[in-house]
Backbone as a printed PyTorch tensor [residue, N CA C, xyz], in Angstrom:
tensor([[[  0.8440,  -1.1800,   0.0000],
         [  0.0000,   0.0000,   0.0000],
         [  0.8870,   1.2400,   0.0000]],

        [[  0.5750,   2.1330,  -1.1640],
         [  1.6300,   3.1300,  -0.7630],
         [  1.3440,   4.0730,   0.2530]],

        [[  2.0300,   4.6220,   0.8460],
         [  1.9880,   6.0160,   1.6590],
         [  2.6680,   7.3210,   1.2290]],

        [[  1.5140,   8.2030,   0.8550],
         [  1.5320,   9.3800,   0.5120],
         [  2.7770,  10.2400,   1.6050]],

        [[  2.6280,   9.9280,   2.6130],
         [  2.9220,  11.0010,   3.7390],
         [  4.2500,  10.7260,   4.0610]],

        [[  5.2180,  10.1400,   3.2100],
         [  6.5060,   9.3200,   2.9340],
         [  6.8440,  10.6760,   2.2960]],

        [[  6.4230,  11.5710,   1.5270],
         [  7.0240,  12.5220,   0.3740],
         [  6.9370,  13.5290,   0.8160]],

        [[  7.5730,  14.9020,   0.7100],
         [  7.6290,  16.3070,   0.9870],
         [  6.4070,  16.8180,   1.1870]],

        [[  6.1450,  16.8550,  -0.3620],
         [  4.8410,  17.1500,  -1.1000],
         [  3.7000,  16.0250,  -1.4940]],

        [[  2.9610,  15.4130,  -0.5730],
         [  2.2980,  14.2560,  -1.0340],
         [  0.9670,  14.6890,  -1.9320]],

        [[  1.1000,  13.3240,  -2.8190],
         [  0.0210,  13.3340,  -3.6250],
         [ -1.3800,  13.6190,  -3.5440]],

        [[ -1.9390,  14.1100,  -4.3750],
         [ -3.3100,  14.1150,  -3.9650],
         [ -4.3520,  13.0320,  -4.0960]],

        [[ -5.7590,  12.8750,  -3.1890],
         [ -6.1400,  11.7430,  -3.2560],
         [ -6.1870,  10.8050,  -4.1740]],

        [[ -6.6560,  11.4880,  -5.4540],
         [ -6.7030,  10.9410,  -6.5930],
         [ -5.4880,   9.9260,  -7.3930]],

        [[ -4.2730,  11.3080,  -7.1790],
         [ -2.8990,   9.8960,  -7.1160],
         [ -3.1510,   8.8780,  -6.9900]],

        [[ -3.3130,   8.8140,  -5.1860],
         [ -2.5950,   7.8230,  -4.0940],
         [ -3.9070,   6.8240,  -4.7010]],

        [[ -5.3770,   7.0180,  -5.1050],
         [ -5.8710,   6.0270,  -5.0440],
         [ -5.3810,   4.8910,  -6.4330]],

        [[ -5.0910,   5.9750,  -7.2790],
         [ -4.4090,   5.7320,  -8.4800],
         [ -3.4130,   4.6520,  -8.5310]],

        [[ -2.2390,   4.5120,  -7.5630],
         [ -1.0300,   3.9680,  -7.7860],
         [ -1.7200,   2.6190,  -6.6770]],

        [[ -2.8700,   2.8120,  -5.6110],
         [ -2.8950,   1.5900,  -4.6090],
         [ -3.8550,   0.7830,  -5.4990]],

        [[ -4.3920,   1.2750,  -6.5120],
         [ -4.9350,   0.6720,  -7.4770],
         [ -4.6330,  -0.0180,  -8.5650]],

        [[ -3.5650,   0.6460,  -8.9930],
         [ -2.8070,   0.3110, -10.4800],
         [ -1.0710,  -0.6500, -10.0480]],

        [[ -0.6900,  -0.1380,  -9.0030],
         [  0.6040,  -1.1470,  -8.5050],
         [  0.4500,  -2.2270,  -8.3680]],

        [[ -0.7340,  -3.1610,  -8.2340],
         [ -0.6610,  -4.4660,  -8.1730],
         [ -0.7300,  -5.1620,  -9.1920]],

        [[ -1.6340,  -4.1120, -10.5940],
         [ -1.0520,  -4.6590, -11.9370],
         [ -0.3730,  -4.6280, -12.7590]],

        [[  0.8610,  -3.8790, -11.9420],
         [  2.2530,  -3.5680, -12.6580],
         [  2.9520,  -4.7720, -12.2940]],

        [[  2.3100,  -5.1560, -10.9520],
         [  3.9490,  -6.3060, -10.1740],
         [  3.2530,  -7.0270, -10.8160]],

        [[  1.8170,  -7.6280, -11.3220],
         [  1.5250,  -8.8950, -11.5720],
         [  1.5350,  -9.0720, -13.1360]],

        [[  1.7380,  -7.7970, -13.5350],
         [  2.2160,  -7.6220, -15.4040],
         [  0.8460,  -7.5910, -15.8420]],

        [[ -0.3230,  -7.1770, -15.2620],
         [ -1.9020,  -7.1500, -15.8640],
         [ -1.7330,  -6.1620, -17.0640]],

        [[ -2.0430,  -6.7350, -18.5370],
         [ -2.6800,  -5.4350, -19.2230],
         [ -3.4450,  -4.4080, -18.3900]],

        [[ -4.0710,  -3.0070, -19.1210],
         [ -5.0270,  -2.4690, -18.8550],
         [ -5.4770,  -1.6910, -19.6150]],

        [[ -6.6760,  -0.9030, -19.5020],
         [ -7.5060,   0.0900, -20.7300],
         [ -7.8610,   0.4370, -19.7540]],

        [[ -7.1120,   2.4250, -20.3930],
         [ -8.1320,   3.8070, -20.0510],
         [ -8.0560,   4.3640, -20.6720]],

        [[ -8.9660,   5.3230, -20.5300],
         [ -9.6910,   6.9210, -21.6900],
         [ -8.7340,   7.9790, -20.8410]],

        [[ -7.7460,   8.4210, -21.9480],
         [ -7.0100,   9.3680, -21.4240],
         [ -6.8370,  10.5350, -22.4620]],

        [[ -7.0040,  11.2100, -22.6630],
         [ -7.0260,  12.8120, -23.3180],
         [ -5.3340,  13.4850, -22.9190]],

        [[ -5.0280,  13.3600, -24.2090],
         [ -3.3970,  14.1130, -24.6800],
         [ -3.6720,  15.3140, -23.9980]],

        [[ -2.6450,  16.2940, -23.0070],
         [ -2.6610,  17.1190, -22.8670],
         [ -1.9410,  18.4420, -23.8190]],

        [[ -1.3910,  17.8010, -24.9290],
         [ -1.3210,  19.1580, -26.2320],
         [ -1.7590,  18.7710, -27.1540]],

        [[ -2.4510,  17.8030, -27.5420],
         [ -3.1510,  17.2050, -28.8750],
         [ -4.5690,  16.4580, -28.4560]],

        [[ -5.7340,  17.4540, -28.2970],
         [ -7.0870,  17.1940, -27.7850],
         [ -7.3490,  16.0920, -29.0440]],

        [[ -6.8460,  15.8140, -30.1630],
         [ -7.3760,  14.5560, -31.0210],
         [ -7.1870,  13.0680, -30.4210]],

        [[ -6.3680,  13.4710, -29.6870],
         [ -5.3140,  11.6160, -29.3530],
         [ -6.3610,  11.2950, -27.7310]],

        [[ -7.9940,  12.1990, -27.4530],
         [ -8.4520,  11.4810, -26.2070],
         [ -9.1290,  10.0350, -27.0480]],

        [[ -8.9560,   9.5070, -26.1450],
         [ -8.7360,   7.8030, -26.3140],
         [ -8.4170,   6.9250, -26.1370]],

        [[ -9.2900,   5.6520, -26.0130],
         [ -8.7640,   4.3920, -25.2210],
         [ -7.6490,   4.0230, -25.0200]],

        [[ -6.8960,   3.5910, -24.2330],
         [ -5.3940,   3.1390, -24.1960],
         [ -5.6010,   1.6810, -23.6990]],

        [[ -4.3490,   1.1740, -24.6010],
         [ -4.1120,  -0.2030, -23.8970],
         [ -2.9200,  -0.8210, -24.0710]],

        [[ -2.5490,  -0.9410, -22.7820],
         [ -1.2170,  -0.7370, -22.1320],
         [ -0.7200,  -1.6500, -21.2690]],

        [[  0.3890,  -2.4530, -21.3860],
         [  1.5120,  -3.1650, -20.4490],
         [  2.2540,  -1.9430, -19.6130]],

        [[  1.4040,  -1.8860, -18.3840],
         [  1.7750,  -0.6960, -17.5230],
         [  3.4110,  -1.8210, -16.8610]],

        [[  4.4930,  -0.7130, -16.6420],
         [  5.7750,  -1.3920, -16.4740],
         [  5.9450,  -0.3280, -14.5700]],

        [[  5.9780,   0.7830, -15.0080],
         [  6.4580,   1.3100, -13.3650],
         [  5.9020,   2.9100, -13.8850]],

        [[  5.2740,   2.7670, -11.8010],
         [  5.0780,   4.1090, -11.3830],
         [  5.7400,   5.4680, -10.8560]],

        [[  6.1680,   6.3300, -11.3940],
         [  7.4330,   7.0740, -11.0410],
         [  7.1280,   8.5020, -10.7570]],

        [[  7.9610,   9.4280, -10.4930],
         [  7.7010,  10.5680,  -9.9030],
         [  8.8940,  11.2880, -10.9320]],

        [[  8.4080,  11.9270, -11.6080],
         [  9.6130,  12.6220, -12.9380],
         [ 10.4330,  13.5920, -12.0590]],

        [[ 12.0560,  13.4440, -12.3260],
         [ 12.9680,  14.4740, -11.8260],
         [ 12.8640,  15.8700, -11.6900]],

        [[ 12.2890,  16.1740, -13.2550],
         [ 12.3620,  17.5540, -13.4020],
         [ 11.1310,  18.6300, -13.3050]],

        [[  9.7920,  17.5160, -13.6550],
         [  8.3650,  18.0950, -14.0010],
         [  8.0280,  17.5700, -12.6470]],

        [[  8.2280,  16.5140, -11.5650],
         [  7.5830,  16.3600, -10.5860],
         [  6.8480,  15.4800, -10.4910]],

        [[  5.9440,  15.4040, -12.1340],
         [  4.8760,  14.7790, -12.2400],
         [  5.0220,  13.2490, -11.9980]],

        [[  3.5590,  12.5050, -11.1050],
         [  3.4000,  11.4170, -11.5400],
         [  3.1000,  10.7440, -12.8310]],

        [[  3.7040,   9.4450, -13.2660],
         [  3.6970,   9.7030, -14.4430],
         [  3.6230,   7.4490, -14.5950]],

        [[  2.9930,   6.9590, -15.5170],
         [  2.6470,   5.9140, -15.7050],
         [  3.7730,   5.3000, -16.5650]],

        [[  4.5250,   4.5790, -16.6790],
         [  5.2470,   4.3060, -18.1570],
         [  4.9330,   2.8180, -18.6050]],

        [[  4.2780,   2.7390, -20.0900],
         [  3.9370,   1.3300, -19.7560],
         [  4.4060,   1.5480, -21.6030]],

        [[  4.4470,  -0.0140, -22.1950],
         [  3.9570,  -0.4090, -23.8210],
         [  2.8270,  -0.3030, -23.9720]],

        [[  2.4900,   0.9810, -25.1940],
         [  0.9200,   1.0780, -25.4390],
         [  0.8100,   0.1780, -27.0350]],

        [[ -0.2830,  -0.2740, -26.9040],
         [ -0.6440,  -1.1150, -27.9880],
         [ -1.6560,  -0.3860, -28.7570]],

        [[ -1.8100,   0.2650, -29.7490],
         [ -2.7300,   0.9150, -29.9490],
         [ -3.4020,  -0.4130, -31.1990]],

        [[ -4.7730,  -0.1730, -31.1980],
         [ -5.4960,  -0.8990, -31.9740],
         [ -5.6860,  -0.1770, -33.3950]],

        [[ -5.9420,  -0.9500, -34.2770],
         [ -5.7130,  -0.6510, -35.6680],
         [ -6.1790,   0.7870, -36.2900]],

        [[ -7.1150,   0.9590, -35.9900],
         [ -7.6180,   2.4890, -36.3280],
         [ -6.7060,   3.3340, -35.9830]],

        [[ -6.4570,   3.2730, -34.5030],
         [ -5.6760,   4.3940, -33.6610],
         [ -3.9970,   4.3960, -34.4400]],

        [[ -3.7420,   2.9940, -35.0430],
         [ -2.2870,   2.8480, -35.5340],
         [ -2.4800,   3.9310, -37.1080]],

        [[ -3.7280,   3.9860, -37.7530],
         [ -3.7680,   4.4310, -39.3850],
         [ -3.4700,   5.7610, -38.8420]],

        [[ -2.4280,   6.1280, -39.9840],
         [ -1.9950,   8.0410, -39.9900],
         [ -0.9780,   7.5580, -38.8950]],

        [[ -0.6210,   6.6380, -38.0610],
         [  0.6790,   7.3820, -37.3600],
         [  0.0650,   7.7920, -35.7590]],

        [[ -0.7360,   8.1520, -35.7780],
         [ -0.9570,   9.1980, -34.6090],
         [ -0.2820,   8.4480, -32.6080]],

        [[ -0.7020,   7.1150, -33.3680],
         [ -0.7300,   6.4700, -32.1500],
         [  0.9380,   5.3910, -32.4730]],

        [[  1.2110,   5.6000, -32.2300],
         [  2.6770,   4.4480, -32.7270],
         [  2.4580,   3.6500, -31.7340]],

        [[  3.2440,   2.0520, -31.6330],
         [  3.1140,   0.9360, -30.8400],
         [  4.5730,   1.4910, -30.0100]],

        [[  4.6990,   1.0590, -29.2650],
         [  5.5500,   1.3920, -28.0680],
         [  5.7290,   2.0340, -26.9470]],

        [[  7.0780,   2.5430, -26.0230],
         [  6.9600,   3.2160, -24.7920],
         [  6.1940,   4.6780, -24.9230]],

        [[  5.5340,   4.6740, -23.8000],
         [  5.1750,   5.5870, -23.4770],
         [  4.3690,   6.6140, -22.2660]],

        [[  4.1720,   7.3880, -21.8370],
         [  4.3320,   7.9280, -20.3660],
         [  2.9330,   8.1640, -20.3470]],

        [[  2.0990,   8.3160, -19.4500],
         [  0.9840,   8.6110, -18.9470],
         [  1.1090,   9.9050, -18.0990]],

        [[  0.0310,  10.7530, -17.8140],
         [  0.3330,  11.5770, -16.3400],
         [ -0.5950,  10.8230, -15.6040]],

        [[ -0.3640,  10.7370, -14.3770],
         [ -1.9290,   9.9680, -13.7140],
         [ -2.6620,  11.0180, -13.5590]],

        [[ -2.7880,  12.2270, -13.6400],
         [ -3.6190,  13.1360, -12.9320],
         [ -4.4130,  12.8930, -14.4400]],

        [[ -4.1300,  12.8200, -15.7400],
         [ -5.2050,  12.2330, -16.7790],
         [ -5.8550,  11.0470, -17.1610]],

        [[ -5.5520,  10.3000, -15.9260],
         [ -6.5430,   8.9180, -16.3660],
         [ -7.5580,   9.1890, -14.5940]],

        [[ -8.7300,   8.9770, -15.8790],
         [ -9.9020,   8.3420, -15.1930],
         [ -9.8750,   7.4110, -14.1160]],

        [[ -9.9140,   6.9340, -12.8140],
         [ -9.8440,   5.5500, -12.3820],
         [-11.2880,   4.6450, -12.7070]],

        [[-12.5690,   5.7020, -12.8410],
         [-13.9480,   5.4250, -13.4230],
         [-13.4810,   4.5200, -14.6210]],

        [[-12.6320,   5.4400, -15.5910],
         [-12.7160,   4.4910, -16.7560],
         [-11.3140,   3.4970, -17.2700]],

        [[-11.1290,   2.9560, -15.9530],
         [ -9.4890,   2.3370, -16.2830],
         [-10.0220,   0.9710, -15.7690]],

        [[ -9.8120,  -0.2990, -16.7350],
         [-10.0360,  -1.7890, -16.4680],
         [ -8.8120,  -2.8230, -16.2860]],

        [[ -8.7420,  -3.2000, -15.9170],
         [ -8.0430,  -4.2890, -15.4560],
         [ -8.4710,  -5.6970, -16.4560]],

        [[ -7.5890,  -5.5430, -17.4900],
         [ -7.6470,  -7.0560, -18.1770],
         [ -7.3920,  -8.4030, -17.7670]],

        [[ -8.1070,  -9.1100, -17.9360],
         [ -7.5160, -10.9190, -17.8230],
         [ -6.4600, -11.1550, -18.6870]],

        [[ -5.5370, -10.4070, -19.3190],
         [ -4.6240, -10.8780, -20.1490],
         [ -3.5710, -10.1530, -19.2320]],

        [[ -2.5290, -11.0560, -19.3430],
         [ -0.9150, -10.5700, -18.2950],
         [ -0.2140, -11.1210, -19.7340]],

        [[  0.7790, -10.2110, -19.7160],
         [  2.0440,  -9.8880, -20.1460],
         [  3.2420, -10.6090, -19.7880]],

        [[  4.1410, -11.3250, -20.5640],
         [  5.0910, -11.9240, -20.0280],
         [  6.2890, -11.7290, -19.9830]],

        [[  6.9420, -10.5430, -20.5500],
         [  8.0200, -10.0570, -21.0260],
         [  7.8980,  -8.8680, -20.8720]],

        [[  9.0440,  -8.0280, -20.4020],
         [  9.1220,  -6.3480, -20.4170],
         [  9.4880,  -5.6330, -21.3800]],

        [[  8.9010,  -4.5770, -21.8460],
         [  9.1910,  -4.4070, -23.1700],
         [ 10.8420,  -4.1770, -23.4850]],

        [[ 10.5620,  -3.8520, -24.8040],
         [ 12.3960,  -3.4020, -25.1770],
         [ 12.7750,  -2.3970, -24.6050]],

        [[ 14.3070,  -2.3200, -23.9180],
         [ 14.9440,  -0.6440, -23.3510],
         [ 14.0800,  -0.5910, -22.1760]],

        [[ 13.3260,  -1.4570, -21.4380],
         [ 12.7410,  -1.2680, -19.9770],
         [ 13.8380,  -1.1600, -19.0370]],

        [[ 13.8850,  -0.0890, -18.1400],
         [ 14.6930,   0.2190, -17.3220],
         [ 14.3860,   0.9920, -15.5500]],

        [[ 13.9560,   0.0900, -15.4160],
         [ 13.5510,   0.5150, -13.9260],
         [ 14.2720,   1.0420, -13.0590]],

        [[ 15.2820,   1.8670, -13.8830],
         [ 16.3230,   2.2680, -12.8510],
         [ 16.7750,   3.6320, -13.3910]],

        [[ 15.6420,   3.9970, -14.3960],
         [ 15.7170,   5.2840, -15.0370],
         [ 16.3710,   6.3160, -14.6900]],

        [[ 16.8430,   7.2840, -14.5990],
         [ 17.9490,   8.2280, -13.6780],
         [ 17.1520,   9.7220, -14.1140]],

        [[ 16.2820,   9.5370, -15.1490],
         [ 15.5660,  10.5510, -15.2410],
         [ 14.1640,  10.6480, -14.3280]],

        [[ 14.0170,   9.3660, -13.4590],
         [ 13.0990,   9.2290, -12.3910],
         [ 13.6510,   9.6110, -11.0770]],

        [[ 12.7480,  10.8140, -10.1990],
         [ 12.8910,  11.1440,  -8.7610],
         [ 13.0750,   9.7120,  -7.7220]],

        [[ 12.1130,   9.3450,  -7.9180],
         [ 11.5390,   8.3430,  -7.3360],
         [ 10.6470,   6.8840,  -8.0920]],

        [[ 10.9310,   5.8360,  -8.4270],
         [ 10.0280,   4.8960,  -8.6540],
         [  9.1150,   4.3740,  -7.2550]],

        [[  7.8730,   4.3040,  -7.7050],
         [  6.5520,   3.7950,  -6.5210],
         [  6.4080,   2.3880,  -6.5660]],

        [[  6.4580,   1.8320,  -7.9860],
         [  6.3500,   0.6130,  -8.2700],
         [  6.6590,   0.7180,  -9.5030]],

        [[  6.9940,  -0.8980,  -9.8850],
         [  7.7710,  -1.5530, -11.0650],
         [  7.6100,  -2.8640, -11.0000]],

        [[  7.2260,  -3.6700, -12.3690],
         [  7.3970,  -4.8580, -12.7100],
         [  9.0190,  -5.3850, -12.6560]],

        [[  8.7170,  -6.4300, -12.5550],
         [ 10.3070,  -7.0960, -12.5920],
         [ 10.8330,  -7.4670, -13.8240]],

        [[ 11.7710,  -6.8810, -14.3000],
         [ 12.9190,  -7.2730, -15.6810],
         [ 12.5680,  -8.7380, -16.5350]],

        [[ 12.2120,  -9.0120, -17.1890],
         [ 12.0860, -10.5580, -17.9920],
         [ 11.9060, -10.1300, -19.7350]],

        [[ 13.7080,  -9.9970, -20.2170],
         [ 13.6120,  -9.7450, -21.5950],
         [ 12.6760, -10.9170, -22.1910]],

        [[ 12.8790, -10.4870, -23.3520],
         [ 12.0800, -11.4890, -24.6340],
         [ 13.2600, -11.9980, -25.1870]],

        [[ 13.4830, -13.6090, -24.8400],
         [ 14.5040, -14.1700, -25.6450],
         [ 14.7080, -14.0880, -27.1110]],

        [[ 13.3710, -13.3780, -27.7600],
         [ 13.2200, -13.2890, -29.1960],
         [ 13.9920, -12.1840, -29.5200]],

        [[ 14.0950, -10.9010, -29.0650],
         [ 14.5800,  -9.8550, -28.9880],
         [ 16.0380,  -9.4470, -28.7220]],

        [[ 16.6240, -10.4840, -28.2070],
         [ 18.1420, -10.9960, -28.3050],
         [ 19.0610, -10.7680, -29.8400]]])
């Protein structure tokens, strides 16, 4: 369970319910889908679905911030807009209303996963390292 009151500046409720919610399907590698709205490109609000990897606290912006492999589904892939790979979340833009928890787990961390990021303040939680022998 995390504790907010561990940090200078603790999170607000919404965070904390955020990460005691979403950290158990990072350690257990759960897919997930939420409706999250780009904060400089109002076109890209839209479903996400994502191998969430670790919860972190950014060095420089502060922000909480999600980093997972987004999978975007075929529409979202036409034009580009959505590319397949890493990419950051803020939590203060996902819904917890509209964020699901899939029956599909993940078995491998994506490519360049690095839980030891140096551009991270703080990691909250993180899946554990398991390359893809294919990717070798």
């Amino acid at each position: 369970m995390f504790n907010p009151y561990y940090f200078d500046d603790p999170p607000s409720k919404k965070i904390t319910d955020l990460i005691n919610y979403l950290c158990p399907m990072i350690e257990s590698k759960t897919q997930i889908q939420f409706y999250y709205e780009d904060e400089t490109d109002k076109s890209k609000k839209d479903w996400r679905l994502v191998n969430p990897h670790l919860i972190d606290i950014h060095k420089t912006s502060k922000q909480y911030l999600l980093s997972g492999w987004f999978i975007p589904s075929l529409p979202q892939q036409i034009g580009g807009k959505f590319p397949l790979g890493w990419a950051l979340f803020k939590l203060e833009r996902i819904d917890i209303q509209k964020l699901t928890e899939l029956k599909t787990a993940y078995k491998f961390t994506g490519r360049a996963y690095n839980p030891k990021d140096t551009r991270m303040k703080k990691i909250i939680c993180c899946t554990a390292p398991v390359p893809n022998p294919a990717e070798r």
